[in-house]
C-alpha positions as CSV (number, residue, x, y, z in Angstrom):
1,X,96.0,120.4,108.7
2,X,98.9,120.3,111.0
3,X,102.2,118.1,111.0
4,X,101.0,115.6,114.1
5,X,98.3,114.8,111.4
6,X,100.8,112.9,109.2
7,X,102.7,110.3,111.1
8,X,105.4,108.0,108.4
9,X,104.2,104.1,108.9
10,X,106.2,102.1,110.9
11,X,107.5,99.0,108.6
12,X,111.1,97.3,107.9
13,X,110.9,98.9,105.1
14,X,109.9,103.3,105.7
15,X,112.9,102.5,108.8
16,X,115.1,101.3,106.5
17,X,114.9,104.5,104.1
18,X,115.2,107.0,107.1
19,X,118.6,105.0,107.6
20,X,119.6,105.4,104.3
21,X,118.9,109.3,104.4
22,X,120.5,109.7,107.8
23,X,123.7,107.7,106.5
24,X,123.8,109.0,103.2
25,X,121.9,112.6,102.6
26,X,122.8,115.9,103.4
27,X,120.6,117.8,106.1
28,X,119.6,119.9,103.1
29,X,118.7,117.1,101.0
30,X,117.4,114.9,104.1
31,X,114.8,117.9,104.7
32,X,113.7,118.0,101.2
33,X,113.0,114.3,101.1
34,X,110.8,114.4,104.5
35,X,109.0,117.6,103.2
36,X,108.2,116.0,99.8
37,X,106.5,113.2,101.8
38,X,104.7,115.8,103.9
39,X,104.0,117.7,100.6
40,X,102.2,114.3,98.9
41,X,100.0,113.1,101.8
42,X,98.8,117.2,102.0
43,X,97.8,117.2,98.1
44,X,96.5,113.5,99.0
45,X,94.1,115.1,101.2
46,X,92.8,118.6,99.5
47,X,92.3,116.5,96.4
48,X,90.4,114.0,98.7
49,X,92.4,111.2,97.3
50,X,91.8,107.8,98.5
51,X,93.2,104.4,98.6
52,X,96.6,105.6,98.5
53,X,99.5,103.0,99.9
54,X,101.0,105.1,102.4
55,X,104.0,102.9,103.0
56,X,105.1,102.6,99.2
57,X,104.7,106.6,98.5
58,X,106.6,107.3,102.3
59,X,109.4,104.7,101.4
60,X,109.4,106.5,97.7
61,X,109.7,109.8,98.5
62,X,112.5,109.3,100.9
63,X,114.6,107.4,98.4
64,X,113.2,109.7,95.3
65,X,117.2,111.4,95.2
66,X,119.3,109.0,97.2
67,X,120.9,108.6,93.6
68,X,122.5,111.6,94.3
69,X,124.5,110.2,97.2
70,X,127.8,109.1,95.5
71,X,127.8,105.9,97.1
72,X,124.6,105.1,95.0
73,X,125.3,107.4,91.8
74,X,124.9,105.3,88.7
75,X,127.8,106.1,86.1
76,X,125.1,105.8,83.3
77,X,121.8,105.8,84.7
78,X,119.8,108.9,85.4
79,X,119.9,109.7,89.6
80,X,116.0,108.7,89.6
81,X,116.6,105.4,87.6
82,X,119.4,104.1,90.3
83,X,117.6,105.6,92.9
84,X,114.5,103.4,91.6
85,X,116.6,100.5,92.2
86,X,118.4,101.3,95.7
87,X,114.3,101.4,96.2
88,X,113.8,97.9,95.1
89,X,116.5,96.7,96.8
90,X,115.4,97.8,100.1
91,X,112.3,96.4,99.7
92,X,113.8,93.6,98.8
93,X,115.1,92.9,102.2
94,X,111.7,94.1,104.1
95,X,110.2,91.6,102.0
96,X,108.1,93.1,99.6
97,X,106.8,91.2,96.7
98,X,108.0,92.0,93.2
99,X,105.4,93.5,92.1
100,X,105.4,95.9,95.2
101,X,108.8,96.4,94.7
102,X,108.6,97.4,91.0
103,X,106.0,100.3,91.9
104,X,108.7,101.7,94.5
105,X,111.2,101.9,91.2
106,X,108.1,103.2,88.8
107,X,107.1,105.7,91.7
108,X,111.1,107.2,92.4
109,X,111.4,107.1,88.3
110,X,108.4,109.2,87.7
111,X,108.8,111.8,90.4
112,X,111.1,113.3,87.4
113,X,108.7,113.5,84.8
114,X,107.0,116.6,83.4
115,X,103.5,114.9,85.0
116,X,102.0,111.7,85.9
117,X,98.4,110.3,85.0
118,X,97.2,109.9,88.8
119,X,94.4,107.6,87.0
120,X,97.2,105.5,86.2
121,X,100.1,106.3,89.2
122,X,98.6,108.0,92.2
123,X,101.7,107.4,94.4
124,X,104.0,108.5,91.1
125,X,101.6,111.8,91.2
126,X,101.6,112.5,94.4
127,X,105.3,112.5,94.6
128,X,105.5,114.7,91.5
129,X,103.5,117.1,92.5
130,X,104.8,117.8,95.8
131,X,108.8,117.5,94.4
132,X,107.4,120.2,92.6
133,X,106.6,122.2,95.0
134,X,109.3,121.9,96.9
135,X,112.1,122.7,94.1
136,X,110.4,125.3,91.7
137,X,107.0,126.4,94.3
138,X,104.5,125.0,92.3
139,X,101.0,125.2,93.5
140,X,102.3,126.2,96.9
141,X,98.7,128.5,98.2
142,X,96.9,125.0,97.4
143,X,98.5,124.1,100.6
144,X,97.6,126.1,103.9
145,X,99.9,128.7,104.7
146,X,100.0,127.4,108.6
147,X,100.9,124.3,107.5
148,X,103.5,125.7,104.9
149,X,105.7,127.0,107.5
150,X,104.9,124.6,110.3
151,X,106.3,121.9,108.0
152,X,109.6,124.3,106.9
153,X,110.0,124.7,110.7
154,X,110.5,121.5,111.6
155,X,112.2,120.7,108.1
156,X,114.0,124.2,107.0
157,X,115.3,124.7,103.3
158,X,118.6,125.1,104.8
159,X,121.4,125.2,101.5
160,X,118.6,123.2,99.7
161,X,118.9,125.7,96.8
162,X,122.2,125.5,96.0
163,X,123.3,121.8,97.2
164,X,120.1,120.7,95.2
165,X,121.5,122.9,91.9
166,X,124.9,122.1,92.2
167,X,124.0,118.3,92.3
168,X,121.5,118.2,89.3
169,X,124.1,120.4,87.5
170,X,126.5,118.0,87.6
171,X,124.5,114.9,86.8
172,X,123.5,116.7,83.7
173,X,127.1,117.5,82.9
174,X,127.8,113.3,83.0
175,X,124.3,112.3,81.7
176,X,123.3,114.7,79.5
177,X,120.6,112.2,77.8
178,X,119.2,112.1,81.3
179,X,116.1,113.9,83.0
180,X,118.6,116.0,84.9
181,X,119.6,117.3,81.5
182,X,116.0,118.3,81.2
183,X,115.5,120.2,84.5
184,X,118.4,122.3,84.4
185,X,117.7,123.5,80.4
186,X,114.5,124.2,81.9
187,X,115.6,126.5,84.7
188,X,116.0,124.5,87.4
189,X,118.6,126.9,89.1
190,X,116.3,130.0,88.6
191,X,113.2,128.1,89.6
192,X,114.8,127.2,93.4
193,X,115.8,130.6,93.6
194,X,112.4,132.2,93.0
195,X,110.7,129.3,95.0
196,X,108.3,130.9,97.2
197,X,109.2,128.9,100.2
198,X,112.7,129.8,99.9
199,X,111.2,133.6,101.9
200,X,108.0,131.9,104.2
């Protein structure tokens, strides 16, 4: 498994969300987004997953926290809720149907829950799990170690840790009936420091 073997498709709509996490993420937060992609297509693999739509979980997992930005934070809505929209909404334009464009929403919302049914949401699991990984190092030696740090090469954690914290913190300050809420009562700051890939 190596990183050439994982190439984003090339669509109005996956250029569009590299755009929108150039213009509006943090280099911290623009790295996690590209590594949670890299993350899902790896567990894609080992689990020998199939008919996955590559577009919709690339275009997903790029958005999954651009409600974080504060041009897109939501004064009521949980960061993964008004992310889900900023998703449909760019798929909007690249001319997705609705139904399509409903998934990329279900798929940004459900990267926040405690699991998804990959009988029932592959894309939604597969963005999960590797989000996951990535914030509290979950399941981490189920992906190579090579390809562990050849991915945090080209993508390094950078201030990941504490942007990521300080950011979650505060939405669950202003929203505490949302899912933010829940990850920081469950140890959402201790869990990025003790993430294993924080010392790969």
């Amino acid at each position: 498994m190596r990183l050439h073997d994982f190439l984003p498709p090339d669509t109005a709509a996956t250029r569009g969300a590299r755009e929108l996490v150039a213009q509006f993420h943090s280099p911290g937060l623009g790295n996690h987004v590209q590594r949670s992609w890299l993350w899902a297509e790896a567990f894609a693999v080992i689990e020998g997953r199939t008919g996955i739509d590559h577009e919709l979980l690339y275009t997903a997992a790029l958005l999954h926290d651009i409600g974080l930005a504060p041009a897109y934070d939501n004064h009521l809505l949980g960061y993964e809720e008004a992310g889900g929209f900023v998703g449909e909404a760019l798929t909007a334009g690249a001319g997705w149907p609705a139904a399509r464009r409903l998934r990329v929403n279900e798929v940004i919302v459900r990267h926040n829950w405690p699991s998804v049914d990959p009988a029932v949401d592959p894309e939604g699991y597969l963005l999960e799990t590797a989000t996951g990984l990535d914030i509290s190092g979950r399941r981490d030696e189920e992906i190579p170690v090579d390809f562990r740090r050849e991915v945090l090469a080209a993508y390094p954690r950078l201030d990941l840790a504490e942007e990521f914290g300080a950011c979650v913190s505060a939405q669950s300050q202003r929203k505490p009936h949302s899912h933010a809420r829940r990850l920081v009562d469950g140890g959402l700051i201790g869990k990025l420091a003790a993430n294993p890939l924080e010392r790969l």
